[in-house]
N, C-alpha and C positions, 0 to 999 in steps of 0.2 A: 535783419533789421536794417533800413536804409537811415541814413541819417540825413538829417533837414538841411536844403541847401542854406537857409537861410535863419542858422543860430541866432540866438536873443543875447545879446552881449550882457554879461551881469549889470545890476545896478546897486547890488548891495555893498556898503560902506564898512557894512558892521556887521558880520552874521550872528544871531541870535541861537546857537546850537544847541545840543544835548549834551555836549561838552561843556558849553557856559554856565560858569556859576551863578546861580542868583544877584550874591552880594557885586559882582562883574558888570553883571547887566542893569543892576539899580542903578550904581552911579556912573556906568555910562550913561543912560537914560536921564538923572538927575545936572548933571554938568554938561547937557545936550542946550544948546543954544537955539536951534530950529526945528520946525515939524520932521524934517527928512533924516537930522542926526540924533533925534531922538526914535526914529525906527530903525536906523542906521543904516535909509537909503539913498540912491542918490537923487539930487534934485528931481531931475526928469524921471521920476520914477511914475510905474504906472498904478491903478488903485490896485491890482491884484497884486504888484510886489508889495505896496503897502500893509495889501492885508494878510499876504503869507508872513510879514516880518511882524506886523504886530501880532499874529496869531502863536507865531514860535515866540516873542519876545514876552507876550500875556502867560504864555503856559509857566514862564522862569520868578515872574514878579507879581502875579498875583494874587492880592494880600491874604486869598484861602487856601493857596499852598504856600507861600513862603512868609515864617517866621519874623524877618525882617521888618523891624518897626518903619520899614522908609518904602516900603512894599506898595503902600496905600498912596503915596506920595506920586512912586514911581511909573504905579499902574495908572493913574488919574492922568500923568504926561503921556503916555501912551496915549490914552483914548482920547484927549486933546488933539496931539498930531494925526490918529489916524482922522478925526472927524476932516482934515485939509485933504485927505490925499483920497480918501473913499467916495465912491460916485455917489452921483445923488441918488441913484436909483436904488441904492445898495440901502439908502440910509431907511429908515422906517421913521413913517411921521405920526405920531402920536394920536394927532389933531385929526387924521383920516380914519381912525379906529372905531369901526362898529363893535356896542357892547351890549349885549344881550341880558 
């Protein structure tokens, strides 16, 4: 395996892991003051760290796995921040929905 001349420097601030507890990741996420510290990326981040980190950080605070009355709170700031950092092309427009 060759490795790439040209690594991607991190951008994450905050990693969301398997090792992260829930109740960890809520009120990081709740006491988060911007879109990027509440994915716990860095400014310059790109939409795909966004959405790897809200995707790891969705799976921890999601109010249908985790118990945690602040869950629904936590997850809602998530989907907030990611809607700043996600492309538009990624987003799905409602308004363009054929329904049969």
């Amino acid at each position: 395996v060759v490795a790439s001349s040209r690594a991607r420097p991190p951008v994450a601030t905050r990693a969301f892991s398997t090792r992260a507890t829930a109740e960890d990741a809520i009120e990081g996420i709740l006491a988060a003051s911007t879109p990027s510290s509440v994915l716990g990326i860095a400014k310059n981040a790109t939409g795909r760290d966004a959405r790897d980190a809200f995707l790891s950080a969705s799976r921890l605070v999601h109010p249908d796995v985790c118990a945690d009355g602040r869950a629904g709170a936590a997850f809602a700031a998530l989907v907030e921040a990611y809607d700043v950092f996600a492309p538009s092309d990624v987003k799905y427009d409602i308004s363009q929905a054929e329904f049969q």
